[in-house]
PDB file of N, CA, C and O in Angstrom:
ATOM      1  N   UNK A   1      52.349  38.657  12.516  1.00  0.00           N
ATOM      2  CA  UNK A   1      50.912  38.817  12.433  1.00  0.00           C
ATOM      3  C   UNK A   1      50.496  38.617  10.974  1.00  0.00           C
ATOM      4  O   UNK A   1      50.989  39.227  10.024  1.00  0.00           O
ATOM      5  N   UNK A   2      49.681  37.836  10.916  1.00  0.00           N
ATOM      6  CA  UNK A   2      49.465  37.492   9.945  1.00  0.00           C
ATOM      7  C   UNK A   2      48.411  38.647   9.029  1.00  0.00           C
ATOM      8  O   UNK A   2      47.569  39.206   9.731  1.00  0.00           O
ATOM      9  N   UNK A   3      48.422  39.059   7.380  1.00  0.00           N
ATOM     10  CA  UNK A   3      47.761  39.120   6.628  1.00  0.00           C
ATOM     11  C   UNK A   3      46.337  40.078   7.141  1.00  0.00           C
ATOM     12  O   UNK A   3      46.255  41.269   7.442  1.00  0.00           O
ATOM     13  N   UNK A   4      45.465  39.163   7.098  1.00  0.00           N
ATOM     14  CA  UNK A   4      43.873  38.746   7.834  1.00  0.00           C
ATOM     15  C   UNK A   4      44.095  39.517   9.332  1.00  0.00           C
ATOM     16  O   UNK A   4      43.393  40.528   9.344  1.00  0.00           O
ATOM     17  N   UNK A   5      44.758  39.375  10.439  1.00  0.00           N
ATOM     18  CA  UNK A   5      44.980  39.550  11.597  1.00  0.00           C
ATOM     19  C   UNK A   5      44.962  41.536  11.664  1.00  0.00           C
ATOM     20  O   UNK A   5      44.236  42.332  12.260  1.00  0.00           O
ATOM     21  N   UNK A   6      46.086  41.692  10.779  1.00  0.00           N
ATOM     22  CA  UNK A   6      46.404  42.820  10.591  1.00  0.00           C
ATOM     23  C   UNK A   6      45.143  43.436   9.906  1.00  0.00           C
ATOM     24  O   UNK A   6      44.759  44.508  10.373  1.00  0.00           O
ATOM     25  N   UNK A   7      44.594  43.013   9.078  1.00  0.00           N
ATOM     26  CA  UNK A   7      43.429  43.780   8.564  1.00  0.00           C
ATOM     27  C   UNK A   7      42.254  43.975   9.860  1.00  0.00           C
ATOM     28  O   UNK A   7      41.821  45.028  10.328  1.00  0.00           O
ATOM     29  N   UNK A   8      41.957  42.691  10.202  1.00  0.00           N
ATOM     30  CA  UNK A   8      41.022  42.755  11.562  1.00  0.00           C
ATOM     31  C   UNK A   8      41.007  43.545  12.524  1.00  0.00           C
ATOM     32  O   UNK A   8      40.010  43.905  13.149  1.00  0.00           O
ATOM     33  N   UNK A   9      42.819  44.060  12.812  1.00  0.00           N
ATOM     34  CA  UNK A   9      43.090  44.928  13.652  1.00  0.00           C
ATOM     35  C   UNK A   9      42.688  46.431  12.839  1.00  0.00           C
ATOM     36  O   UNK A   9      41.881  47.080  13.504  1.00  0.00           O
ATOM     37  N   UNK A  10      43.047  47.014  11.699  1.00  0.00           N
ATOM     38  CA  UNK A  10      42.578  48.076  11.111  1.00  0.00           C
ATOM     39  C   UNK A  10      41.784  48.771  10.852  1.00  0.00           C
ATOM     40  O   UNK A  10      41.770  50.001  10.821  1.00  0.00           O
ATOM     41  N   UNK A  11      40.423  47.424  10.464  1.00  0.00           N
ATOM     42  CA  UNK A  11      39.268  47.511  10.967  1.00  0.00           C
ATOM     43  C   UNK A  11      38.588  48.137  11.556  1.00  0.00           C
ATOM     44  O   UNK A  11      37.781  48.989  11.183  1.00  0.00           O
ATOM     45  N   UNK A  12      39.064  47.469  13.391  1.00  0.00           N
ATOM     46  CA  UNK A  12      38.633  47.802  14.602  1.00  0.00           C
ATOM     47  C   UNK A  12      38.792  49.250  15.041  1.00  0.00           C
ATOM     48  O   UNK A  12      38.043  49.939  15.733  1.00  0.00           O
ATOM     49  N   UNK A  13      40.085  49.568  14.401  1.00  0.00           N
ATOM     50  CA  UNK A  13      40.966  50.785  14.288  1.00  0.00           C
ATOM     51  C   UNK A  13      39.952  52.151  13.932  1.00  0.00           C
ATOM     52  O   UNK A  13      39.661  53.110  14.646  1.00  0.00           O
ATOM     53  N   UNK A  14      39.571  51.834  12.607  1.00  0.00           N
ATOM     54  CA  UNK A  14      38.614  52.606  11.621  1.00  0.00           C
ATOM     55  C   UNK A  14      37.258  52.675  12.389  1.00  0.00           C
ATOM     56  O   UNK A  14      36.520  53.656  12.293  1.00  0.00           O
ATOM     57  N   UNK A  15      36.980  51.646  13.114  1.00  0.00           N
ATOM     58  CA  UNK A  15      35.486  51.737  13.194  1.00  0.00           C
ATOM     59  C   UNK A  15      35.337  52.150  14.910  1.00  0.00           C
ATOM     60  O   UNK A  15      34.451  51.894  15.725  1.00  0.00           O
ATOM     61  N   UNK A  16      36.718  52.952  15.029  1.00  0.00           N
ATOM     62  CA  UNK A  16      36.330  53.587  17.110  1.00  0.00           C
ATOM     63  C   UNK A  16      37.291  55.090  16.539  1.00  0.00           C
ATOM     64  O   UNK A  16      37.902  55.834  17.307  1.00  0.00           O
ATOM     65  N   UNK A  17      37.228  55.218  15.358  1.00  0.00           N
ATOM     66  CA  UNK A  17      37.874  56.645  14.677  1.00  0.00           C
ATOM     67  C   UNK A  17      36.447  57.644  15.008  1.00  0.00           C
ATOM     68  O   UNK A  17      35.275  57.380  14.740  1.00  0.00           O
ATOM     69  N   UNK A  18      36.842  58.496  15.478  1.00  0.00           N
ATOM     70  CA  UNK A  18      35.556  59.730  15.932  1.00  0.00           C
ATOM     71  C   UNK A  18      35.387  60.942  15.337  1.00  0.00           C
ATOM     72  O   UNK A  18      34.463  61.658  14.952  1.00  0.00           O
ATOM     73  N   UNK A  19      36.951  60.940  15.398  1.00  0.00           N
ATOM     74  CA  UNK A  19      36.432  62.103  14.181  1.00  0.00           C
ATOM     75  C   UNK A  19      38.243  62.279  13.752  1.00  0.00           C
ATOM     76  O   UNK A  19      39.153  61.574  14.186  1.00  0.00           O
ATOM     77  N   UNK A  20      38.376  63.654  12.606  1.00  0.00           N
ATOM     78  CA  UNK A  20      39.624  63.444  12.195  1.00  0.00           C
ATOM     79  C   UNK A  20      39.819  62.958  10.674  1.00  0.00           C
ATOM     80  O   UNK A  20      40.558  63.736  10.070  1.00  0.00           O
ATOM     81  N   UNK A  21      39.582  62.407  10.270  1.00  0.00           N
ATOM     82  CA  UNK A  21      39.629  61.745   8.641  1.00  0.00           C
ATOM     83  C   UNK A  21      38.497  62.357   7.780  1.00  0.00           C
ATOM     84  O   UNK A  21      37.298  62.333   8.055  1.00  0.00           O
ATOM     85  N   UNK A  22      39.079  62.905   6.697  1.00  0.00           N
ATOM     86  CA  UNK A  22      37.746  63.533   5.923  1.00  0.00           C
ATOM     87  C   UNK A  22      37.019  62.528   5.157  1.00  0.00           C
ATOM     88  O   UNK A  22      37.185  61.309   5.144  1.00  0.00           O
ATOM     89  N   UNK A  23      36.042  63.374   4.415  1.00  0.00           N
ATOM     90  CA  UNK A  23      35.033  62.425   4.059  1.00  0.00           C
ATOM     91  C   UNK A  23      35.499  61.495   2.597  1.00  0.00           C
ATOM     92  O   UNK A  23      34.771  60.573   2.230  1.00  0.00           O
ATOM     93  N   UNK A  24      36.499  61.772   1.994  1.00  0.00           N
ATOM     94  CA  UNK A  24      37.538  61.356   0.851  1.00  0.00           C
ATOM     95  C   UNK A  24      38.470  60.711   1.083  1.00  0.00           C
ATOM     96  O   UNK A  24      39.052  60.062   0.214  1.00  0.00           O
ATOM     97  N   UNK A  25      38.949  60.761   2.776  1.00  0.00           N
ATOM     98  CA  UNK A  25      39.775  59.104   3.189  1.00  0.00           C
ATOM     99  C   UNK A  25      38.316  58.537   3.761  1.00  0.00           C
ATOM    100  O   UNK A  25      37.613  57.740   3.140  1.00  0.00           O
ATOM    101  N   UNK A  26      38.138  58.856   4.495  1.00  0.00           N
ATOM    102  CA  UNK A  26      37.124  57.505   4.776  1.00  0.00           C
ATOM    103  C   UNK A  26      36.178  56.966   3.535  1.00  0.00           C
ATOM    104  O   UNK A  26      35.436  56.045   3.876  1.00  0.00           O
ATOM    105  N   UNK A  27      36.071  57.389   2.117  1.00  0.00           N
ATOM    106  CA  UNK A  27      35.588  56.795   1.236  1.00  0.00           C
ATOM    107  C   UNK A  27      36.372  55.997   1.138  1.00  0.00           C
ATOM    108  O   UNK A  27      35.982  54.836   1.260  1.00  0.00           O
ATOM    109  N   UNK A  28      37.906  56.263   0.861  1.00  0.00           N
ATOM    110  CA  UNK A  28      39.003  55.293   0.662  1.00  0.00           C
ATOM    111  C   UNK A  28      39.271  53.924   1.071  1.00  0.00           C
ATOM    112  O   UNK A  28      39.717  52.899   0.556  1.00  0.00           O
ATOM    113  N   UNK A  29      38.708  54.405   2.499  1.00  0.00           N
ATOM    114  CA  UNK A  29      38.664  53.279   3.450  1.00  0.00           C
ATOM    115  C   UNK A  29      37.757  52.130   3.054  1.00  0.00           C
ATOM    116  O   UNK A  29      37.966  50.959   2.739  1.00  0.00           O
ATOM    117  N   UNK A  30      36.422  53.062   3.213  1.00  0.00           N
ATOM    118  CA  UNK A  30      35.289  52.057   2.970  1.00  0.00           C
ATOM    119  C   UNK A  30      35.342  51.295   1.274  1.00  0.00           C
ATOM    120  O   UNK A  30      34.920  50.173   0.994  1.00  0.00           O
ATOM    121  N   UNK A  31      35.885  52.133   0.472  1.00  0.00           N
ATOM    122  CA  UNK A  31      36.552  51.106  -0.820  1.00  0.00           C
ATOM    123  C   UNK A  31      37.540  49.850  -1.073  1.00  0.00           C
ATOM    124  O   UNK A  31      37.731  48.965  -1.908  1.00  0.00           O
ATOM    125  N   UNK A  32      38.105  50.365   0.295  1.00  0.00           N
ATOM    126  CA  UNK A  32      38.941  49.341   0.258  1.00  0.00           C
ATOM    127  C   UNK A  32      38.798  48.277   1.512  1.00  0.00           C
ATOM    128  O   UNK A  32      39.560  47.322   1.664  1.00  0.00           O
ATOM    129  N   UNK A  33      38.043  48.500   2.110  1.00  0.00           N
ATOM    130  CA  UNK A  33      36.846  47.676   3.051  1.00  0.00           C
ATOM    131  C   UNK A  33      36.331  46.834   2.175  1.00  0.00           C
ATOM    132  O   UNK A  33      36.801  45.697   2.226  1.00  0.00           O
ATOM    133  N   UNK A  34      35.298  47.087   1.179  1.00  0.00           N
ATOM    134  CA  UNK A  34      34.653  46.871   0.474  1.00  0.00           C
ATOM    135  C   UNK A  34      35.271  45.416  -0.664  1.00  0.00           C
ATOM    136  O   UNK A  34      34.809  44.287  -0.827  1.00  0.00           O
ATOM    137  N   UNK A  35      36.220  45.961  -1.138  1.00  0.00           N
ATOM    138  CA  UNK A  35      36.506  45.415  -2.234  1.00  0.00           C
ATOM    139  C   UNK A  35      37.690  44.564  -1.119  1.00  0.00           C
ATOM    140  O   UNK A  35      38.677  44.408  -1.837  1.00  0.00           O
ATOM    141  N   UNK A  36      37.912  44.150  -0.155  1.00  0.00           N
ATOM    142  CA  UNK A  36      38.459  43.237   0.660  1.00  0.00           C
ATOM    143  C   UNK A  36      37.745  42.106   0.933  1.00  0.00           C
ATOM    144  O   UNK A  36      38.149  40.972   0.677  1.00  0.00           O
ATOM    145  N   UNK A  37      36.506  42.419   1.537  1.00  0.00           N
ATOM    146  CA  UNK A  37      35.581  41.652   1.834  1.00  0.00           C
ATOM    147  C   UNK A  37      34.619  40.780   0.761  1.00  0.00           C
ATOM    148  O   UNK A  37      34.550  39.567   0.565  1.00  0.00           O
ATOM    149  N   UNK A  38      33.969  41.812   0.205  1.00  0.00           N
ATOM    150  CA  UNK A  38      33.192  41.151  -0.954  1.00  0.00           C
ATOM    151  C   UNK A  38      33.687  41.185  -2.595  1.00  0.00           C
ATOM    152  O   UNK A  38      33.174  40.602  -3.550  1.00  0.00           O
ATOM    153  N   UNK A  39      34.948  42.142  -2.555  1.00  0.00           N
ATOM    154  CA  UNK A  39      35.761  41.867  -3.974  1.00  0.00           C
ATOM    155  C   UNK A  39      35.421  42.975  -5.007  1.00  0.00           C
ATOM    156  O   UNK A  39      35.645  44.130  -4.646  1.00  0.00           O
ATOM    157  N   UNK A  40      34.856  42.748  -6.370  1.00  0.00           N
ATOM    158  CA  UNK A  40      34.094  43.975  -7.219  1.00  0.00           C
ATOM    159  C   UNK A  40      33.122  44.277  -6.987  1.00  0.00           C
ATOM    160  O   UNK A  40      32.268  43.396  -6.886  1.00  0.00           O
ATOM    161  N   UNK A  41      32.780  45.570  -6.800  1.00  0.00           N
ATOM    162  CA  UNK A  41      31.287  46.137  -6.871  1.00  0.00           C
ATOM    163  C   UNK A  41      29.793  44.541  -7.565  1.00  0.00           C
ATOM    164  O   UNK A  41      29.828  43.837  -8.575  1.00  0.00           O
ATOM    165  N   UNK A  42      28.882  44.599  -6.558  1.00  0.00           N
ATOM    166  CA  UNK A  42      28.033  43.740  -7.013  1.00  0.00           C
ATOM    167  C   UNK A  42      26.847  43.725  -7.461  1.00  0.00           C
ATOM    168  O   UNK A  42      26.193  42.900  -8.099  1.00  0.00           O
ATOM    169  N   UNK A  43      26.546  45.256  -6.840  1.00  0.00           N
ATOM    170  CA  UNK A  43      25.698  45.809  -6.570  1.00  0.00           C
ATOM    171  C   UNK A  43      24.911  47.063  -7.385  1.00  0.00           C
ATOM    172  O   UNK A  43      25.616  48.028  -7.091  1.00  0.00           O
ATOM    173  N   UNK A  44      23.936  47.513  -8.165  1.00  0.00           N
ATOM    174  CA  UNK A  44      23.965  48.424  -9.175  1.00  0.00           C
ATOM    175  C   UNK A  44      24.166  49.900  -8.240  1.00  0.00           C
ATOM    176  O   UNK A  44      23.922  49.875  -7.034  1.00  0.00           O
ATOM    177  N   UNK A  45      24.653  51.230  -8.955  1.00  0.00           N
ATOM    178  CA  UNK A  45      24.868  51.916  -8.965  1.00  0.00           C
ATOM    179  C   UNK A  45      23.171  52.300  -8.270  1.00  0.00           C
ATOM    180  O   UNK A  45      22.120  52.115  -8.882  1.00  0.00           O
ATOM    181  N   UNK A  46      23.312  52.920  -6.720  1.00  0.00           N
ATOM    182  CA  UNK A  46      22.559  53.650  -6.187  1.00  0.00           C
ATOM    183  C   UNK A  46      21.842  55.102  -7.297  1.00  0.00           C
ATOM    184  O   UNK A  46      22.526  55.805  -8.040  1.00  0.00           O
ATOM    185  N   UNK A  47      20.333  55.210  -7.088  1.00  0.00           N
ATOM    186  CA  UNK A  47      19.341  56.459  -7.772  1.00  0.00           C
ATOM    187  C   UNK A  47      20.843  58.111  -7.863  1.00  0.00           C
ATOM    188  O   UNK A  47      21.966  58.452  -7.491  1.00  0.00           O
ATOM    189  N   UNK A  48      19.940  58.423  -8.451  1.00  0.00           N
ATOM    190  CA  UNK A  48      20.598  59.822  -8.766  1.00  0.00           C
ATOM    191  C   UNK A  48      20.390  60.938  -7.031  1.00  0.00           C
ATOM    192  O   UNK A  48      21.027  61.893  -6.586  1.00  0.00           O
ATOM    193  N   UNK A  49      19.064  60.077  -6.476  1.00  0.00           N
ATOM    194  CA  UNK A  49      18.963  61.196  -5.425  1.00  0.00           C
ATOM    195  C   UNK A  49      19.846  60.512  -3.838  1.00  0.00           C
ATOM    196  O   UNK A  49      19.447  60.807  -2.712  1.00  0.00           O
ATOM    197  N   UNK A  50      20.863  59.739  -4.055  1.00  0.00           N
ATOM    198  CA  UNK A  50      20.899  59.272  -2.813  1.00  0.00           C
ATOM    199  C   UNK A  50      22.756  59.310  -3.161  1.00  0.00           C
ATOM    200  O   UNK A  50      23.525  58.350  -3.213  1.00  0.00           O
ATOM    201  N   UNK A  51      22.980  60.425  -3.309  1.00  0.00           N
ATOM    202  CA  UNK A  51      24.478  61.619  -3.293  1.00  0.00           C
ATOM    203  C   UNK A  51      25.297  60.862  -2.461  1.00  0.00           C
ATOM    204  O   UNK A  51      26.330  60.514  -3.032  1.00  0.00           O
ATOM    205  N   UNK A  52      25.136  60.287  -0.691  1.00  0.00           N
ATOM    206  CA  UNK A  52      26.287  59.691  -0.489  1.00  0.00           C
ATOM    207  C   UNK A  52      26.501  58.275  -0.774  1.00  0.00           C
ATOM    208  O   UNK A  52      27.593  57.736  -0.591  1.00  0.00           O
ATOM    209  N   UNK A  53      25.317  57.574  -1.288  1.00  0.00           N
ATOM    210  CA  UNK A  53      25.452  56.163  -1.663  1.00  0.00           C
ATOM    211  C   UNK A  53      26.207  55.988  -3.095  1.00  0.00           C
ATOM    212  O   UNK A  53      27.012  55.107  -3.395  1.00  0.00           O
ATOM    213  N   UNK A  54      25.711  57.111  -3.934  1.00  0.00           N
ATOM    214  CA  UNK A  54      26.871  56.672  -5.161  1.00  0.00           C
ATOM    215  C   UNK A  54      27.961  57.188  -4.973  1.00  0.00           C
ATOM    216  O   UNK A  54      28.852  56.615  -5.601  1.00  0.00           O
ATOM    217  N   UNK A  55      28.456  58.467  -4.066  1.00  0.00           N
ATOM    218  CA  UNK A  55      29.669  58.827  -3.882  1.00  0.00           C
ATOM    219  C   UNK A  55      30.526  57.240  -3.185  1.00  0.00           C
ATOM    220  O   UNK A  55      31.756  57.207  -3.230  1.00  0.00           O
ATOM    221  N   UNK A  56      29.896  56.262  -2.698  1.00  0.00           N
ATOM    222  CA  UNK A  56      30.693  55.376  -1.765  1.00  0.00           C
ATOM    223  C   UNK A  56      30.806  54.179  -3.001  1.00  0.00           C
ATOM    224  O   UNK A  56      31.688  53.351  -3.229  1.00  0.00           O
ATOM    225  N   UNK A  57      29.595  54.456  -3.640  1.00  0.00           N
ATOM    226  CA  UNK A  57      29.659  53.296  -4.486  1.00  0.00           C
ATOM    227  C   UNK A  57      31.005  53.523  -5.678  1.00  0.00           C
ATOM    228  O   UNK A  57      32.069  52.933  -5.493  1.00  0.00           O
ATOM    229  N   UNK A  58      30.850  54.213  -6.593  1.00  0.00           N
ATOM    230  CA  UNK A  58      32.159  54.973  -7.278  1.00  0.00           C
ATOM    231  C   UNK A  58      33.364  55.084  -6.404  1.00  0.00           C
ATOM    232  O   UNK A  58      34.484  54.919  -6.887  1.00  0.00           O
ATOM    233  N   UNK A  59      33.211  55.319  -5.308  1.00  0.00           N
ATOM    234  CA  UNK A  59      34.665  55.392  -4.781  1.00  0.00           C
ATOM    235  C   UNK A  59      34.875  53.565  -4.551  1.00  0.00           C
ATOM    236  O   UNK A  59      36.048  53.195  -4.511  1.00  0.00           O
ATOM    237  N   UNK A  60      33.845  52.536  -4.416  1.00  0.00           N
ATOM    238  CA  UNK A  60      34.319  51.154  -3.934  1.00  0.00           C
ATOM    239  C   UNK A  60      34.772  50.559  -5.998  1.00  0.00           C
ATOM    240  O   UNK A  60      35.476  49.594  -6.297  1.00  0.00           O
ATOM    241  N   UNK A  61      34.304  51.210  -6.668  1.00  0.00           N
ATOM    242  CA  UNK A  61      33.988  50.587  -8.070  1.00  0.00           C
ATOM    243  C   UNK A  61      35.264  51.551  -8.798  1.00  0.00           C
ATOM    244  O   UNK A  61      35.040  51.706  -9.999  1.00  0.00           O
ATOM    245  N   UNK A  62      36.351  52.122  -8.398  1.00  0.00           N
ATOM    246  CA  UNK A  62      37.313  52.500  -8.373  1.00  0.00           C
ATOM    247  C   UNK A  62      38.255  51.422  -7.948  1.00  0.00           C
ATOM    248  O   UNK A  62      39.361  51.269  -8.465  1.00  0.00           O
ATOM    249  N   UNK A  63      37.880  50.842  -7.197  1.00  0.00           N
ATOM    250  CA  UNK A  63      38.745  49.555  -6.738  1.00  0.00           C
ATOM    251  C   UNK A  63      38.874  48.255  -7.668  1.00  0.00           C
ATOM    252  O   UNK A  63      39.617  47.304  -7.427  1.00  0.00           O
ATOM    253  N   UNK A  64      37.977  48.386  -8.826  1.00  0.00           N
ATOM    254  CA  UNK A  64      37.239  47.026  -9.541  1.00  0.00           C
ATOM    255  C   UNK A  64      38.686  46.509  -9.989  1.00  0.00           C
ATOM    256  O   UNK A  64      39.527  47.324 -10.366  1.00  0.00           O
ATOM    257  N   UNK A  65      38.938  45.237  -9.944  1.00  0.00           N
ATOM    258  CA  UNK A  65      40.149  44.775 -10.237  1.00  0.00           C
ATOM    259  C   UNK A  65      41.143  43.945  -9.374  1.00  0.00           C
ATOM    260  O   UNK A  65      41.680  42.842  -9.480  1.00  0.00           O
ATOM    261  N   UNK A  66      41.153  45.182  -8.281  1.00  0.00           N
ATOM    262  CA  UNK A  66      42.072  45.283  -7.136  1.00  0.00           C
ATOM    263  C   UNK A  66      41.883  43.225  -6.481  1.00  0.00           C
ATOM    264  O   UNK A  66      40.787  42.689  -6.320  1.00  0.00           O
ATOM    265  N   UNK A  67      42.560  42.875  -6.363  1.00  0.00           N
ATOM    266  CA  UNK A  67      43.019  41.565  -5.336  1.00  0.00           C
ATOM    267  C   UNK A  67      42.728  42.006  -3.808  1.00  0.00           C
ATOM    268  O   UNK A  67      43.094  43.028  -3.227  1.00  0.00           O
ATOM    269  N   UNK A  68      41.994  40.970  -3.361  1.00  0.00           N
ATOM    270  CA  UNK A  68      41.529  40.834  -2.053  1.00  0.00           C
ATOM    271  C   UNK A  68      42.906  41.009  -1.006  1.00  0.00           C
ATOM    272  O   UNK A  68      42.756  41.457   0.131  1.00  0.00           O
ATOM    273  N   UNK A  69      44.037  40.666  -1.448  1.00  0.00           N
ATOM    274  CA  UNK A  69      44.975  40.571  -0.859  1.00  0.00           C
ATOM    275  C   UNK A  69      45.743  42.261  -0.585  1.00  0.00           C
ATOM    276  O   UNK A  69      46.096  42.812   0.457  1.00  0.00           O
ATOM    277  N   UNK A  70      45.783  42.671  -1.898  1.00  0.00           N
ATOM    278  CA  UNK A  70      45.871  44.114  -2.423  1.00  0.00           C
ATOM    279  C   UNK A  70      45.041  45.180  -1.727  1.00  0.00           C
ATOM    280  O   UNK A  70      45.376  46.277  -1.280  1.00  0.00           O
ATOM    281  N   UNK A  71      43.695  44.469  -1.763  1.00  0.00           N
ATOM    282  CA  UNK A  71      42.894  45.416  -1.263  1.00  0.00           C
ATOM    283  C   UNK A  71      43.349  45.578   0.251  1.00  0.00           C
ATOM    284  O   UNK A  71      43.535  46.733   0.635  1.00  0.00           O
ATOM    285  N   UNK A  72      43.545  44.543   1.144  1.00  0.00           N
ATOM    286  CA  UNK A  72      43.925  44.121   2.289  1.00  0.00           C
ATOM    287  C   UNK A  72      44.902  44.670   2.881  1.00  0.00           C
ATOM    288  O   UNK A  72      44.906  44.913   4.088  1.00  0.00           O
ATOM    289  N   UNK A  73      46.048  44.981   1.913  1.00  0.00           N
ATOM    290  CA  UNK A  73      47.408  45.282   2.213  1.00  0.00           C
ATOM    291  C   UNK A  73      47.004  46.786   1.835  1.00  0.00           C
ATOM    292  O   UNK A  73      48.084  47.374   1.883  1.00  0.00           O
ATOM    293  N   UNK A  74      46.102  47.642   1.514  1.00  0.00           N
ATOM    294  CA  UNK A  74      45.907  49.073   0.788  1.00  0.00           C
ATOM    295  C   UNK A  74      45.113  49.387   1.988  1.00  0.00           C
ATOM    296  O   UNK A  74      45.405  50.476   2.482  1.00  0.00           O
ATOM    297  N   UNK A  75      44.414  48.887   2.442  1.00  0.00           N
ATOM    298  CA  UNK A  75      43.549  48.767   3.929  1.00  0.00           C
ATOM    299  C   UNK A  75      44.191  49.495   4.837  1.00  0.00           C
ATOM    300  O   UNK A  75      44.054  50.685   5.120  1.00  0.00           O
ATOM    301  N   UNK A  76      45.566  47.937   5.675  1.00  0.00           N
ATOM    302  CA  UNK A  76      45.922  48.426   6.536  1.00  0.00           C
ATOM    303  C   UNK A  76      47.224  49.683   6.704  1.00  0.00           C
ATOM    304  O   UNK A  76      47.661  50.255   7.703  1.00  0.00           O
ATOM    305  N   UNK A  77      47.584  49.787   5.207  1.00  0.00           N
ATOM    306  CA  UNK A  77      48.767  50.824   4.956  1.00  0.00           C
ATOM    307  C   UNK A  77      47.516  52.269   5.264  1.00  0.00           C
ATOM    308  O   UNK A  77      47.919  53.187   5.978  1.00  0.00           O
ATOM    309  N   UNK A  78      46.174  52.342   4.726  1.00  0.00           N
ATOM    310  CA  UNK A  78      46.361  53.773   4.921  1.00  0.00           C
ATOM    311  C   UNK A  78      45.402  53.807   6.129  1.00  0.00           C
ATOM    312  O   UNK A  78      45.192  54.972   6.468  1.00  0.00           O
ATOM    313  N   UNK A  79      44.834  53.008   6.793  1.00  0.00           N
ATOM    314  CA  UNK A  79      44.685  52.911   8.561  1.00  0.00           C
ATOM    315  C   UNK A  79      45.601  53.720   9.229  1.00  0.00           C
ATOM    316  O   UNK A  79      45.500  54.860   9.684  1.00  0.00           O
ATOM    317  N   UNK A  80      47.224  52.291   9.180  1.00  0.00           N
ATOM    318  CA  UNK A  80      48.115  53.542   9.658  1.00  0.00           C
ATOM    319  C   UNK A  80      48.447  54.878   9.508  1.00  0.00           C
ATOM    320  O   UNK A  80      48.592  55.639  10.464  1.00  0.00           O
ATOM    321  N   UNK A  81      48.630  55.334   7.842  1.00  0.00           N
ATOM    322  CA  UNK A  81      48.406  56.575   7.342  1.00  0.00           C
ATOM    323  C   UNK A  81      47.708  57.963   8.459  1.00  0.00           C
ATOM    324  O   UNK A  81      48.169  58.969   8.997  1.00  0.00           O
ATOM    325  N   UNK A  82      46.358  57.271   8.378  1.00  0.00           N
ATOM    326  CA  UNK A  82      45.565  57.859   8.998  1.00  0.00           C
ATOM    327  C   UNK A  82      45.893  58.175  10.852  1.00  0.00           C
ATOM    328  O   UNK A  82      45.927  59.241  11.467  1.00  0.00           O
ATOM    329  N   UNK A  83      46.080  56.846  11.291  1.00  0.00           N
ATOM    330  CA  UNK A  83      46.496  56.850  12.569  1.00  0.00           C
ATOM    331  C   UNK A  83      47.739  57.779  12.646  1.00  0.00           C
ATOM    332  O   UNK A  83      47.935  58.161  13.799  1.00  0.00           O
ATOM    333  N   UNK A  84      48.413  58.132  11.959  1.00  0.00           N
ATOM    334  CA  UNK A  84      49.844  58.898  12.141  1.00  0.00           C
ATOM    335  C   UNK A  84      49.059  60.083  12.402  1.00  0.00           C
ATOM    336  O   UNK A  84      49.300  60.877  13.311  1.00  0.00           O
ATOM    337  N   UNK A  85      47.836  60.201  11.331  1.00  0.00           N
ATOM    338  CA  UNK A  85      47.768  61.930  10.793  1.00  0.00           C
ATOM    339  C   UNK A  85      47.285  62.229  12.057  1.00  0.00           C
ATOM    340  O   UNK A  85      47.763  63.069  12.819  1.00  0.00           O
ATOM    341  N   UNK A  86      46.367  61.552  12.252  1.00  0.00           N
ATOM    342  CA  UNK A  86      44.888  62.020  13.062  1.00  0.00           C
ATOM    343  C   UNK A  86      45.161  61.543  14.596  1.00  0.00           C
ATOM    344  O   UNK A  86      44.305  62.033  15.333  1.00  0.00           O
ATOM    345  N   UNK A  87      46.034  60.789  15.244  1.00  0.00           N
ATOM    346  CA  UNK A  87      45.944  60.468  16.174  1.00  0.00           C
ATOM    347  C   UNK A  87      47.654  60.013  16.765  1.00  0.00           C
ATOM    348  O   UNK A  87      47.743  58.948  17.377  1.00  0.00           O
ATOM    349  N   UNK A  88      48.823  60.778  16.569  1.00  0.00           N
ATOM    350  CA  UNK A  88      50.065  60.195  16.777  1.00  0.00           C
ATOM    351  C   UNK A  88      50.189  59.468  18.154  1.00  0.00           C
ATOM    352  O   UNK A  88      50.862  58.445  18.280  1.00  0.00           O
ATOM    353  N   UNK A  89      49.504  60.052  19.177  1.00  0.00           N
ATOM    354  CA  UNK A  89      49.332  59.005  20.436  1.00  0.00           C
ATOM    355  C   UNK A  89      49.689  57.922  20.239  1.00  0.00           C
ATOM    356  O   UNK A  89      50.704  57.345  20.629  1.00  0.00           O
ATOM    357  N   UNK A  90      48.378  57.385  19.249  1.00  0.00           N
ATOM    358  CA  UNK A  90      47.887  56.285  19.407  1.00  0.00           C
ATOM    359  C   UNK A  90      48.971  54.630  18.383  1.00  0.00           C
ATOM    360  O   UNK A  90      49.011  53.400  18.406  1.00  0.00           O
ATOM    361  N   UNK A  91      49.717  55.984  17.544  1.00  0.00           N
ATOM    362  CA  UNK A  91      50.552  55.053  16.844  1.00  0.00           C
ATOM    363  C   UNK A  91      51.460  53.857  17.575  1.00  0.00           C
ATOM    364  O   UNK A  91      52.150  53.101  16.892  1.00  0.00           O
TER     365      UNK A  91
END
């Protein structure tokens, strides 16, 4: 399975997750979502009053650097992570 394939699947993974992952992995996630897809932060730093938009933004601008590939491969390692913690069924 290729790369790309495996991320697509992780994805899908993350986004039928209901509950289970706190709000500090799923930043993780969405950082490394983030910086997969569209790469470094592009975007300015969200107002002072909108608490979970810069918490997501800082957690994606933590990533600045990171390789699409990197980011990709950091993706689907803590998907599984997660899938172990939160759901062993499903592993």
């Amino acid at each position: 399975m290729s790369l790309d394939e495996k991320f697509n699947k992780a994805a899908e993974v993350i986004r039928n997750f209901s509950s289970g992952p706190t709000e500090d992995e799923f930043k993780e996630v969405y950082a490394l979502y983030k910086q997969s897809t569209v790469g470094d932060v592009n975007t300015p730093r969200p107002g002072m009053l909108d608490l979970k938009g810069k918490a997501k933004w800082d957690s994606w601008e933590s990533k600045k650097g990171m390789s699409v590939d990197a980011a990709k491969e950091a993706y689907v390692a803590k998907t599984e992570e997660l899938v172990a913690k939160y759901s062993p069924s499903s592993a």
